[in-house]
C-alpha positions as CSV (number, residue, x, y, z in Angstrom):
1,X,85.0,58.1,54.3
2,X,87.9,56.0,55.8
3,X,88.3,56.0,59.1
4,X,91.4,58.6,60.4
5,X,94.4,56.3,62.0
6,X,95.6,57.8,66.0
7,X,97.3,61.1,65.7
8,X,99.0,63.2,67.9
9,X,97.6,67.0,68.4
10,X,100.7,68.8,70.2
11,X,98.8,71.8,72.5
12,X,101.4,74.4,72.9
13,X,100.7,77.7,75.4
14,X,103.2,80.4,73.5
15,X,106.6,80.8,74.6
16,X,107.7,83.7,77.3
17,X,106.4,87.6,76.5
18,X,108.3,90.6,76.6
19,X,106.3,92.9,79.1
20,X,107.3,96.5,80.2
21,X,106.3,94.8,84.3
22,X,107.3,92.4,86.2
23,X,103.9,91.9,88.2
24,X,101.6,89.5,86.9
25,X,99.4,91.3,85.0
26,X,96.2,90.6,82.9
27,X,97.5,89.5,79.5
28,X,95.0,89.1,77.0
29,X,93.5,89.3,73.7
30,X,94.2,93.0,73.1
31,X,97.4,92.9,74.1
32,X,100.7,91.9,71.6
33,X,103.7,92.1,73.3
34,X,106.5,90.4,71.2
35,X,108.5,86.8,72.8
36,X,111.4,88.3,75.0
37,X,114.9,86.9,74.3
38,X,114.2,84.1,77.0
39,X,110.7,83.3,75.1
40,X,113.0,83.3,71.9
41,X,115.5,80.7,73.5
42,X,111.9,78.6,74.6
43,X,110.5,79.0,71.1
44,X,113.7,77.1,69.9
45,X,113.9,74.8,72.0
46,X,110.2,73.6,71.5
47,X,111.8,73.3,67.9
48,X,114.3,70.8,68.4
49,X,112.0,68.8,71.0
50,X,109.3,68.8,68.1
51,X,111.9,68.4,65.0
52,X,111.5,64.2,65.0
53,X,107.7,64.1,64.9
54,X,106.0,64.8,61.6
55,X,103.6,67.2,61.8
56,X,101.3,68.3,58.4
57,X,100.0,71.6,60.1
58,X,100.8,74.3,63.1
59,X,98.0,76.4,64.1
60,X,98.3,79.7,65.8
61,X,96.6,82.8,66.8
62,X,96.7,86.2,65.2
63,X,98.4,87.5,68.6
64,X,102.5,88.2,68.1
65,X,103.6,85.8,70.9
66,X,101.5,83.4,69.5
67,X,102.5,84.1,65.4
68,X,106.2,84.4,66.8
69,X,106.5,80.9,68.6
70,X,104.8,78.6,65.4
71,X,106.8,80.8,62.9
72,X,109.9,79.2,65.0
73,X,108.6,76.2,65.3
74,X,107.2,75.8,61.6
75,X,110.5,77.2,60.2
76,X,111.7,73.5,61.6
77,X,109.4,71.4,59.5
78,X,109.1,73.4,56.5
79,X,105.7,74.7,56.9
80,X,104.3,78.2,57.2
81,X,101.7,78.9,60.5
82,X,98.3,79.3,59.7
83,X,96.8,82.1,61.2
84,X,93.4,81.5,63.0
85,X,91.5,84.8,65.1
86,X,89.2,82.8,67.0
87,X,92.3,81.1,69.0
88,X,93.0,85.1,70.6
89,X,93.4,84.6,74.1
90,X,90.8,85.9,76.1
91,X,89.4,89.5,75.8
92,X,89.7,91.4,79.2
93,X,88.4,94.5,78.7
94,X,89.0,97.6,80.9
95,X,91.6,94.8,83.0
96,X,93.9,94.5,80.0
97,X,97.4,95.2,81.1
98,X,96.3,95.8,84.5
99,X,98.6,94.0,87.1
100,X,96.3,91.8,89.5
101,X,96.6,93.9,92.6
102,X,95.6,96.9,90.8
103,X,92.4,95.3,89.3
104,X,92.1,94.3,93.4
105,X,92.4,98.0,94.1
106,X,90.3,99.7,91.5
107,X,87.5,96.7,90.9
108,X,86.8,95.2,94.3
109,X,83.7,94.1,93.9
110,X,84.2,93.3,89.8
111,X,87.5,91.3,90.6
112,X,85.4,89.3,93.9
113,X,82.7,88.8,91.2
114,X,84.4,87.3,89.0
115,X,86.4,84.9,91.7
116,X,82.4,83.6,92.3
117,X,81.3,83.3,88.9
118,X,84.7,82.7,87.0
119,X,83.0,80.8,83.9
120,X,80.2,83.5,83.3
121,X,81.4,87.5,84.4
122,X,82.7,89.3,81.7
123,X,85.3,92.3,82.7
124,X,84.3,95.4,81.6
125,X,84.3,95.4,78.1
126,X,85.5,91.7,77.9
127,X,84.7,88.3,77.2
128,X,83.9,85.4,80.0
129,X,85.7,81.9,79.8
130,X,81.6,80.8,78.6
131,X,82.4,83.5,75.8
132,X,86.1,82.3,74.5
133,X,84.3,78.5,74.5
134,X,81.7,79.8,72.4
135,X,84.1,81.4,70.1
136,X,87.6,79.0,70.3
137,X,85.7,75.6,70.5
138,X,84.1,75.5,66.9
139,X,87.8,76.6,65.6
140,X,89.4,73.4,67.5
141,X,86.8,71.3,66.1
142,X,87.1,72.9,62.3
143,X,90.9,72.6,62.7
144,X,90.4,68.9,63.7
145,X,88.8,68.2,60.6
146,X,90.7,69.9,57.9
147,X,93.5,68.0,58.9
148,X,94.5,63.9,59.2
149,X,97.9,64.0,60.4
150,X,100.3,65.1,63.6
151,X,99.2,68.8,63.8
152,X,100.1,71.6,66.7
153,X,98.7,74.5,67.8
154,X,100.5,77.3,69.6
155,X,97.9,78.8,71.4
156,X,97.3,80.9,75.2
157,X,96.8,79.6,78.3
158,X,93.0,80.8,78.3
159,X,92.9,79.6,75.1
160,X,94.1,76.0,75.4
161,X,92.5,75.6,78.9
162,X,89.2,75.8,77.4
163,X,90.1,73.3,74.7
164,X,91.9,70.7,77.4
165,X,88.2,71.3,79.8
166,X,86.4,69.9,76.7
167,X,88.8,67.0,75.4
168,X,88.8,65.8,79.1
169,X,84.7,66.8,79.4
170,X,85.5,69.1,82.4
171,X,83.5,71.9,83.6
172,X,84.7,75.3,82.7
173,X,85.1,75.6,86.8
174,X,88.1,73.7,87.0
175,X,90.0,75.0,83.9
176,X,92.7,77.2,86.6
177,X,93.7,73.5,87.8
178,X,95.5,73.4,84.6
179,X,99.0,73.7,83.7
180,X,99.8,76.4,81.5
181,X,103.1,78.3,81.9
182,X,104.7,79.8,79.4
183,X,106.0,77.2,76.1
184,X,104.4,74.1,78.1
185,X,103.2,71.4,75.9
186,X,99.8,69.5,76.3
187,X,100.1,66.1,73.7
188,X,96.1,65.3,72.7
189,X,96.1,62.2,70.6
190,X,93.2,61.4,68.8
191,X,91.8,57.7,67.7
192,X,88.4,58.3,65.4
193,X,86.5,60.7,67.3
194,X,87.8,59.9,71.0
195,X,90.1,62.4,72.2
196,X,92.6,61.6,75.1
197,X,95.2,63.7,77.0
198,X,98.0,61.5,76.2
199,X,100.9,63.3,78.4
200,X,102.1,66.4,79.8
201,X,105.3,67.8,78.2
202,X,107.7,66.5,75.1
């Protein structure tokens, strides 16, 4: 097999959510709020910042905000997303749509728990980060090598911190140190099998 010339893997967290609160709240993989307008306007413009590189593929989850922000961006290059499950943000259980201060309130010892073991507790009824590697890690690695060229994948910040912990071999411990705000762009590129966080943004 030939070897695969350097490409460019363009990490993308969604754009911005419509949610009924304004708290920060759990948001995970049972919940499917549409983009708001402003998510809209962010989906676009990741679009036009992406519209002069070439890409052959744009990944997404199965998740609305997620389906919503490639379709705008795929619409750009001609292409159509292609849906993959295992890239579902997180599962958080009996916390989904919770806003953090309630969770405080109603799971003190759960929410502490978790603050002490973040890679390994599971909410109730959820998945822990150890979990979501399991499950999105394989999917990275079988999207990797279906494809040869520039490729994107809109993903969640869960999501995409778990992938960024394992291109830069970091422990799962240190995946909240990473960026991952709503439409921000991680660029991965790729030479052979080496794997190198090229830069931070478009």
């Amino acid at each position: 097999m030939s070897k695969m010339k350097k490409r460019m893997i363009y990490l993308l967290r969604h754009a911005e959510t419509l949610l009924e609160r304004s708290e920060k709240i759990f948001l995970g993989g049972r919940s499917n709020p549409p983009l708001s307008p402003a998510g809209i306007r962010q989906a676009k413009a990741l679009a036009s910042a992406l519209s002069g590189r070439e890409l052959e593929a744009i990944y997404c989850s199965d998740l609305r905000r997620s389906r919503q922000t490639a379709a705008i961006i795929a619409q750009k290059h001609g292409l159509k997303p292609r849906v993959c499950t295992a890239l579902r943000e997180i599962g958080l259980g009996e916390w989904e749509g919770l806003a953090f201060t309630e969770v405080q309130n109603r799971y003190p010892r759960e929410f502490r728990e978790r603050g002490e073991k973040i890679v390994t507790y599971r909410p109730p009824g959820g998945e822990s980060f150890a979990d979501l590697a399991q499950r999105v890690l394989p999917a990275f690695q079988r999207i990797v090598a279906e494809t040869r060229g520039n490729i994107a994948i809109v993903g969640h910040a869960g999501v995409n911190r778990v992938i960024i912990c394992h291109v830069q071999q970091l422990d799962l411990k240190q995946l909240f140190g990473i960026r991952q705000e709503y439409g921000h762009v991680t660029v991965i590129e790729q030479n052979n099998n080496l794997f190198r966080i090229d830069k931070e943004g478009l």
